[in-house]
C-alpha positions, 0 to 999 in steps of 0.5 A: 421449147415450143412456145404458146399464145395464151389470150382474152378479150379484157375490158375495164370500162363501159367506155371500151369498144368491145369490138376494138379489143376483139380486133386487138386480140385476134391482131395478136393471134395472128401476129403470134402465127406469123413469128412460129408460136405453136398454138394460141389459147382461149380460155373459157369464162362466163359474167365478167369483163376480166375475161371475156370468154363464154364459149372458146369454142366460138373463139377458136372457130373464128381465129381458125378462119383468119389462120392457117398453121397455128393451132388452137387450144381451149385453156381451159374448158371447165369441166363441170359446166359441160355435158360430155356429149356437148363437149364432145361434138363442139370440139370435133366440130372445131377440129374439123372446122380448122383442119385438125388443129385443135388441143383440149385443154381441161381444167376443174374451174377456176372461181366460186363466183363461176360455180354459183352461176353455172353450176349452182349448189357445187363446190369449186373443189369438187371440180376436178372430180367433175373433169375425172369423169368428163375427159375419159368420156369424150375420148369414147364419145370420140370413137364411137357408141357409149353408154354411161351411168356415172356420178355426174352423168348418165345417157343412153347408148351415143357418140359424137357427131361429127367426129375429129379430124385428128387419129387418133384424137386431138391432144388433150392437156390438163392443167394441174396443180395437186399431186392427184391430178398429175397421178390422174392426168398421167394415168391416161398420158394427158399433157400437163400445164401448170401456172404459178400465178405469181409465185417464185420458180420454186413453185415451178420446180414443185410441180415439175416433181409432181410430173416426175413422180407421176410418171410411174403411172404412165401406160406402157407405150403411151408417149411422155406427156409435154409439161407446160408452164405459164406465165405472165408476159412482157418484154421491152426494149429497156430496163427502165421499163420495169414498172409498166408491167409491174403496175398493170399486174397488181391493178391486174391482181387486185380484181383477179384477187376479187374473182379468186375470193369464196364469192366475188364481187361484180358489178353489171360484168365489171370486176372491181379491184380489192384494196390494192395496197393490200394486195401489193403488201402480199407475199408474191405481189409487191413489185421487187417479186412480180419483177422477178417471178413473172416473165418480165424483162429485156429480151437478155432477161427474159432469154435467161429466165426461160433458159432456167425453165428449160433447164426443169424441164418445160418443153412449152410456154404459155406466154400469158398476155392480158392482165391490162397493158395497153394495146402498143406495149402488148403488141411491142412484147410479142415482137421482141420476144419472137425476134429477139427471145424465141430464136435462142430456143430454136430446134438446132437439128431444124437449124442444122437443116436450113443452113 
């Protein structure tokens, strides 16, 4: 199992150095480069201070100065706020900038909120409409001249300046939750990531069945696309601990909940919590369920849980840092996990060769 960074920039109050939790967050990365993570994620997001990502481009250029092995994924691009062309030579252009390692992750979007602001008069379930045309056409751009006349976007005859450095193109990863996505994204051999937000491991399993289902769909000679799940992510030293991220999750929820509603609600980038007891009354949300289904525990739960994922078939986690916890508890997580988690899943065959 290769494990993977996935982190933002979140601020809850005015009062909040922006430029002390972009330090943080690039600490983070780093850290994350020095235990053997595979690669670190930066999502992209646009007028809020949940997560502040409005070009992971930018993000990526910048952790690719201060790294030198790990690589750096977009998780995700929303497709629909992009020109394929755009798209195109922003991510070669990172590609080279950090050496050939950059993975594009594309995904439909996320918030309605999102759509009326950069996409006005688009329905978030039109989305992933938006990425079937999108991704294909990167993928020419990247390899030479195209000329396209589709439904969301037409040119004349171009190609992507520069070029990646990648052969023969950076990975591409899909985040999917319908049947018809994975058929899709399986179609063209793209990784598959999935999130369960807070949802029991059965939900897992549902969408490790739509993989391989889809599976029948995958071009002759194109190898097995990787599945990724992620989850939310703290490890502490003691059981007692339960509660810190049990708490910083709901609190967490309750403005994601806010963005995830047909409108939202968000006040000068600031997203308001809903009721959270309310929210903590849900399926999937009290705490006995967040305990249990998020990637909450000592580093011997934590092991276990992630011995079941395996066992469905996720070859790659996405350890899901920023929903709220304070910089120390963040920073204690990701030692014990790389020190005390990641070493039980250990390629043995790279064990076997350094003994």
């Amino acid at each position: 199992m290769k494990f993977h960074l996935f982190i933002s920039m979140e601020r809850f109050s005015p009062a909040e150095d922006m430029r002390d939790i972009e330090r943080h967050v690039l600490d983070m990365v780093q850290r994350a480069e020095d235990a053997g993570f595979e690669t670190a994620w930066a999502s992209e997001h646009h007028t809020n201070e949940l997560i502040v990502a409005p070009n992971p481009f930018l993000i990526l250029t910048r952790w690719a100065h201060y790294t030198s092995k790990l690589r750096l994924g977009t998780g995700v691009v929303a497709a629909p706020y992009w020109h394929p062309i755009k798209l195109a030579e922003e991510a070669a252009l990172v590609d080279l900038y950090s050496g050939g390692r950059l993975d594009l992750g594309v995904g439909s979007g996320a918030f309605q909120y999102e759509f009326d602001r950069m996409r006005p008069g688009v329905s978030q379930t039109e989305g992933y409409l938006y990425l079937q045309e999108i991704v294909p056409l990167v993928e020419a751009l990247w390899t030479g001249d195209v000329a396209h006349n589709g439904k969301y976007w037409s040119f004349p005859t171009a190609t992507s300046v520069p070029k990646p450095v990648q052969e023969p193109s950076p990975p591409i990863w899909i985040t999917a939750r319908s049947p018809l996505t994975y058929d899709w994204a399986m179609s063209h051999g793209y990784n598959l990531t999935c999130w369960p937000i807070t949802r029991p491991i059965a939900e897992l399993e549902e969408y490790r069945q739509r993989y391989e289902s889809a599976l029948k769909y995958l071009p002759a000679g194109k190898p097995r696309p990787r599945f990724a799940a992620m989850r939310h992510t703290t490890v502490y030293d003691r059981k007692d601990q339960w509660q810190v991220p049990v708490d910083a999750m709901a609190i967490w929820s309750a403005r994601f909940g806010n963005l995830f509603s047909t409108s939202g609600t968000v006040k000068n980038g600031f997203v308001p919590p809903v009721d959270l007891a309310e929210i903590k009354s849900r399926d999937n949300f009290n705490a006995r369920e967040l305990s249990e289904n998020l990637m909450f525990g000592t580093p011997e739960e934590v092991r276990a849980k992630l011995k079941g994922y395996e066992a469905l078939g996720v070859d790659t986690f996405l350890y899901f840092t920023s929903f709220g916890l304070d910089r120390a508890t963040e920073k204690r997580s990701l030692e014990l996990f790389a020190r005390e988690v990641m070493p039980a899943f250990a390629d043995d065959t790279k064990l076997a060769a350094t003994a």
